[in-house]
C-alpha positions in Angstrom: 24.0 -47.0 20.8 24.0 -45.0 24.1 20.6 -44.1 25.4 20.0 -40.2 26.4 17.1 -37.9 27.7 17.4 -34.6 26.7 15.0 -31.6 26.9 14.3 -29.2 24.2 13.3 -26.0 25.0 11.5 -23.1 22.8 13.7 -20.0 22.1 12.1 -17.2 20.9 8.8 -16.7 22.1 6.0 -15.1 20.6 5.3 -12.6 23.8 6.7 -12.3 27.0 5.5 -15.3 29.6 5.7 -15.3 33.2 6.7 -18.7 34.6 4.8 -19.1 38.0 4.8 -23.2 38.2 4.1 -25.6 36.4 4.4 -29.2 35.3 5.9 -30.3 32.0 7.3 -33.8 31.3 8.9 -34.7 27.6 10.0 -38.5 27.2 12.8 -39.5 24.8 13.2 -43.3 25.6 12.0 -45.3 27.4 13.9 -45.7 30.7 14.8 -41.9 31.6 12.5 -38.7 32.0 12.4 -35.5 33.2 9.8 -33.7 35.2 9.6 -29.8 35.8 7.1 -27.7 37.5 6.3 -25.2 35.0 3.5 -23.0 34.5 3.2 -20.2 31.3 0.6 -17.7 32.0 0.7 -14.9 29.4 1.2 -11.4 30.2 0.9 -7.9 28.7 4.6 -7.1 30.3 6.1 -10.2 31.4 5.5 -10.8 35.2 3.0 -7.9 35.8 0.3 -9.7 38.0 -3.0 -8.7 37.4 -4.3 -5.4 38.7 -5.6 -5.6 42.5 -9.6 -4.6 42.5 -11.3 -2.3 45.3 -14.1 -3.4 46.9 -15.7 -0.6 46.0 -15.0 -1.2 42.5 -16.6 -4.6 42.7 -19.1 -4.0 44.4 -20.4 -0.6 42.0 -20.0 -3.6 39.3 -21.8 -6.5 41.1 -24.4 -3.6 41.2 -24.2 -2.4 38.0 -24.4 -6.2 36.5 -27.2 -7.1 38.5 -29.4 -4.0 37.3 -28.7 -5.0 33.5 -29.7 -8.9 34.2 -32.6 -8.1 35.9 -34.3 -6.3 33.1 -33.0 -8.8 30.1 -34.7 -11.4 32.1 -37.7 -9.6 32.2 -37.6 -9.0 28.4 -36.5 -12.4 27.8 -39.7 -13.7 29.7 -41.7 -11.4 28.1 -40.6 -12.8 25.0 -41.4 -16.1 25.5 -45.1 -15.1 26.8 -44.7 -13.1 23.7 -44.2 -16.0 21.6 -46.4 -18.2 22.8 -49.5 -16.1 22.4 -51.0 -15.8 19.3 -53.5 -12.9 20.1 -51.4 -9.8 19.4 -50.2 -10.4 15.6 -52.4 -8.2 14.3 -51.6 -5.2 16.4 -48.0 -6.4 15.6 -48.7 -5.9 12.0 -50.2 -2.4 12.9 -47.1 -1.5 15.0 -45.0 -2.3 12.2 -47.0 -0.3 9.4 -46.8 2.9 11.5 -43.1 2.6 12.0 -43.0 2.1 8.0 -44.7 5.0 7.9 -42.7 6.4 10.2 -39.8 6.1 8.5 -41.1 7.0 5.0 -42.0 10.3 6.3 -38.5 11.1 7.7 -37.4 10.3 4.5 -39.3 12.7 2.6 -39.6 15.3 5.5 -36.3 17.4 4.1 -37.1 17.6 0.6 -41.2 18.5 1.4 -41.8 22.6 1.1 -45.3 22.7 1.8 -46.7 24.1 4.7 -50.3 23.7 6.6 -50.8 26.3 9.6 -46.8 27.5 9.0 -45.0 24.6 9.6 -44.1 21.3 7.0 -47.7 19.6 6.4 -45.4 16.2 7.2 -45.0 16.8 11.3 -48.4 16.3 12.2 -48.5 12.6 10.6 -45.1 12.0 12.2 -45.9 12.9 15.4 -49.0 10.9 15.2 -47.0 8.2 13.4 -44.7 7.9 16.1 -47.6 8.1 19.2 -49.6 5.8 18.2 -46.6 3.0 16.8 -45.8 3.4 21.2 -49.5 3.1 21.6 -50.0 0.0 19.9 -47.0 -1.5 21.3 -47.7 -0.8 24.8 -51.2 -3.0 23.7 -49.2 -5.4 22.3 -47.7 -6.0 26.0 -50.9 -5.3 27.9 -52.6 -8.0 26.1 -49.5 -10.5 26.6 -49.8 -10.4 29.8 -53.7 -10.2 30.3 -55.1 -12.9 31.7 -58.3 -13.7 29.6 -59.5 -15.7 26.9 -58.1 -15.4 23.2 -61.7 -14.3 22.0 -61.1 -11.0 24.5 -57.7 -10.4 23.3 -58.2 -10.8 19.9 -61.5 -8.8 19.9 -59.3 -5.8 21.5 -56.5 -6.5 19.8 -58.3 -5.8 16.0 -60.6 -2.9 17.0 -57.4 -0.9 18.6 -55.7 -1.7 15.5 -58.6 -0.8 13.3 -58.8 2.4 14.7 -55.8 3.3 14.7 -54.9 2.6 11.2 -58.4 4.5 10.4 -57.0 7.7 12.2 -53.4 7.9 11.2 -54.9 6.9 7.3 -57.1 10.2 7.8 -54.1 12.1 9.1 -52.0 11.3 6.0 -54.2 11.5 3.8 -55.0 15.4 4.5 -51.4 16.3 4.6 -50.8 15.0 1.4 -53.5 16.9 0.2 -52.1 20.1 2.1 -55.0 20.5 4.6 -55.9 19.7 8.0 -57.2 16.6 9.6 -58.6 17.6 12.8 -62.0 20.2 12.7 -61.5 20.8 9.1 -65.4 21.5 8.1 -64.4 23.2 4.8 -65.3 21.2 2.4 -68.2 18.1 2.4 -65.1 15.7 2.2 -63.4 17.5 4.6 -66.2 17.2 7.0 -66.4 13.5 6.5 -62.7 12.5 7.4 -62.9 14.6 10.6 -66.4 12.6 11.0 -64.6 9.8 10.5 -61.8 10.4 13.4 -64.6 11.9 16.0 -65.8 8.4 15.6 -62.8 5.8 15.4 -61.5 8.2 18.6 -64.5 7.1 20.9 -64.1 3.7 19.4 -60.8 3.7 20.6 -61.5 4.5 23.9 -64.3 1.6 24.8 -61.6 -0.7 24.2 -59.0 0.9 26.0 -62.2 1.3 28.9 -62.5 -2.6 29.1 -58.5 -3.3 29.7 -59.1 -0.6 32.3 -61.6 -2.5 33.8 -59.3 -6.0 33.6 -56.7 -3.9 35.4 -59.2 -3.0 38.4 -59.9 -6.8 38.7 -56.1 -7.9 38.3 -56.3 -9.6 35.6 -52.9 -8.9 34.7 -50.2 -11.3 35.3 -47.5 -8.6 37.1 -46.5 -7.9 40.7 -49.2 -5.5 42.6 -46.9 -2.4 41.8 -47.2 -2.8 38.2 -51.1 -3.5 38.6 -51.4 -0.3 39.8 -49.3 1.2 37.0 -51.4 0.1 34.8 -54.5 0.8 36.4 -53.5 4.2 36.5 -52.3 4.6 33.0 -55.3 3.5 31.5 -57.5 6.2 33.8 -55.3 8.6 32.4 -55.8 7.6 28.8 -58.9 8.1 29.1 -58.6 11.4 30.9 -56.8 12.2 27.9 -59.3 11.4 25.4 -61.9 13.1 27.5 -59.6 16.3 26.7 -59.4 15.5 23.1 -63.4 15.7 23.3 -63.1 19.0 25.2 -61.0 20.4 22.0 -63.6 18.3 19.4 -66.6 20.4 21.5 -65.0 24.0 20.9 -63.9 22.8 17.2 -60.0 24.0 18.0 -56.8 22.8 20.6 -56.5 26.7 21.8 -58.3 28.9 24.2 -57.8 32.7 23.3 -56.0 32.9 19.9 -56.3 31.6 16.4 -55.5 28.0 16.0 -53.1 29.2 12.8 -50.6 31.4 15.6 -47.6 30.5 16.7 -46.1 27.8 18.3 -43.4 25.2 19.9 -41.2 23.3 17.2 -42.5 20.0 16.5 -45.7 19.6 18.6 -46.8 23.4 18.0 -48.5 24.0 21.3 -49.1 27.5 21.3 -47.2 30.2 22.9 -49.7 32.5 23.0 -52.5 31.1 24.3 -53.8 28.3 26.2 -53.6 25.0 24.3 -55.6 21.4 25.6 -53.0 19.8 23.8 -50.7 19.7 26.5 -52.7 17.7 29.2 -53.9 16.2 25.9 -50.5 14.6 25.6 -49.6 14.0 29.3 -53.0 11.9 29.2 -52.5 9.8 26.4 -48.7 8.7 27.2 -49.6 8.3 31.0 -50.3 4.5 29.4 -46.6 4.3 28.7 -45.2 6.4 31.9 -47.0 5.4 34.7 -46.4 1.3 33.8 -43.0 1.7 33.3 -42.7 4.0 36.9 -44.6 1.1 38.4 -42.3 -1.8 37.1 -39.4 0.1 38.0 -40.3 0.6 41.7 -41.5 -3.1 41.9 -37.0 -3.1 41.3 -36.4 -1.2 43.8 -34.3 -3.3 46.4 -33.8 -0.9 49.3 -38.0 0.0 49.3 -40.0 -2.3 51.4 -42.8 -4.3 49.9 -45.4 -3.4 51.2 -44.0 0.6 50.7 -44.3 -0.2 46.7 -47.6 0.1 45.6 -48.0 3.0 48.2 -45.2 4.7 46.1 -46.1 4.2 42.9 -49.8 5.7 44.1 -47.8 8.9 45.2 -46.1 9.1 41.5 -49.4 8.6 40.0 -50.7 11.6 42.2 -48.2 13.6 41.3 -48.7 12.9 37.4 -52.2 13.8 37.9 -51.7 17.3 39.9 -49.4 18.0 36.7 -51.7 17.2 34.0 -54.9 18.7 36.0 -52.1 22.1 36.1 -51.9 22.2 32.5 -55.3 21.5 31.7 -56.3 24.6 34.2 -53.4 26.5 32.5 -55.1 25.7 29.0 -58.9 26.7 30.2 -57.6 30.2 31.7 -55.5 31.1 28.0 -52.1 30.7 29.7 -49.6 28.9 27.4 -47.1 26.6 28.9 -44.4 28.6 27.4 -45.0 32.0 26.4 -43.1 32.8 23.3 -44.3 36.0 21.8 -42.9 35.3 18.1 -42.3 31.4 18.0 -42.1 29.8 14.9 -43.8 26.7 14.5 
């Protein structure tokens, strides 16, 4: 029997391919072969080569890439601090009971028809709800990345939660009941929850007082720029409680009208008067703004160094010329939007 090489080749194929070189070698017996240079690269239309990038293209996505990473590896490291320190679960646990609440409350917010000062008796405890579940959080972080021992983070850790979960308790409680929670004296049992929440507020605050006064000795384990966005948050916070013991002082959040009048949907600031609650509100989440303005110019590649902390000082400035505005605004009766016949 004669020996014979032979190549088989594939007819039909499944897509178009585009033969650009290649080596393929197929041995029948053994004395003969046959080499060819082939190479199948598959293509959407047969030989269409891939689409030629701009520069400008690659470089808006080098740019864009490189501001996603940076931020995942920031979270990731947080994560792993996170992980490794056993001092925040119970302000974990907390975080997670006010978003259950949270959530609870948007569930039965359509179908509740009962109204406390003229809006749904359910806003107030999910506003609160949803303040103090970025509260906690943001203490959950603060204390991840403290430098201190457990016995200080823990100690901080229970008696923010403890207050907390005292307050927003208070808060729910009343609207279920279809009353108020804050300066409600009408009743004995009234009088004892707001007791109750002039107390755990000022509580509160001593705590918040002593990370302030880890953040003026850098005690925090963050670049200079975020030291000083947390420094400056916490002196807000507590700018902001001073304000909600302005309003507990006078027994009401308004200057010039009745507390029952109009207002803004949601928060119901009044639109009629002047109303604390504003620089209030700027005070309280400065401990969520003001960190988060400081991290992000600590990013900032095109700003010198030395120019960061100097920046996020001007930011912080300016957050306090704006919240020292509205607080003014609030003394004098003005409203920060005038809306003769809101609803709230």
């Amino acid at each position: 029997m004669s020996k014979q090489t032979f190549v088989m080749t594939p007819k039909n194929y499944p897509r178009p391919l585009e033969v650009i070189g290649g080596h393929a070698a197929m041995r029948v017996s053994g004395e003969a072969a046959i080499g060819s240079e082939l190479f199948l690269k598959e293509g959407s239309r047969g030989s269409t080569l891939p689409r030629h990038r701009r520069p400008s293209e690659l470089a808006a996505t080098k740019t864009f890439r490189r501001m996603i990473h940076r931020p995942q590896e920031d979270v990731r490291s947080w994560y792993e601090l996170h992980r490794r320190n056993g001092a925040t679960t119970v302000v974990v646990w907390a975080t997670y009971l006010e978003l259950l609440l949270m959530l609870v409350l948007l569930v039965l917010l359509p179908f509740d028809t009962v109204q406390v000062e003229g809006r749904c008796r359910l806003i107030k405890p999910l506003n609160f709800t949803m303040s103090m579940a970025m509260y906690l959080a943001t203490v959950v972080i603060l204390l991840d990345y403290l430098r201190a021992s457990m016995w200080w983070k823990k100690v901080i850790g229970s008696g923010v939660s403890i207050c907390i979960l005292t307050a927003i308790t208070c808060i729910t409680m009343q609207a279920a009941r279809g009353t108020t929670s804050h300066f409600n004296n009408s009743t004995p049992f009234d009088s004892a929850v707001s007791s109750v929440m002039d107390i755990v507020d000022p509580l509160n605050v001593v705590f918040v007082l002593v990370l302030l006064i880890f953040a003026l000795q850098g005690k925090y384990d963050v670049s200079r720029s975020s030291q000083l966005g947390i420094a400056f948050g916490l002196f807000l916070f507590l700018a902001g409680s001073a304000i909600g013991g302005v309003m507990v002082a006078q027994g009401q959040s308004v200057v010039g009208v009745a507390p029952e009048g109009p207002g803004l949907p949601v928060v119901n600031w009044s639109t009629t008067g002047g109303d604390f609650r504003v620089a209030h509100f700027l005070g309280i989440h400065a401990l969520q703004i003001l960190p988060i303005a400081g991290w992000l110019i600590d990013r900032l590649k095109g700003l010198p160094r030395r120019a960061k902390p100097t920046a996020v000082v001007a930011v912080s400035a300016g957050y306090v010329l704006l919240m020292a505005f509205v607080f003014m605004q609030a003394m004098n009766g003005v409203p920060l939007v005038r809306i003769p016949h809101a609803i709230g």
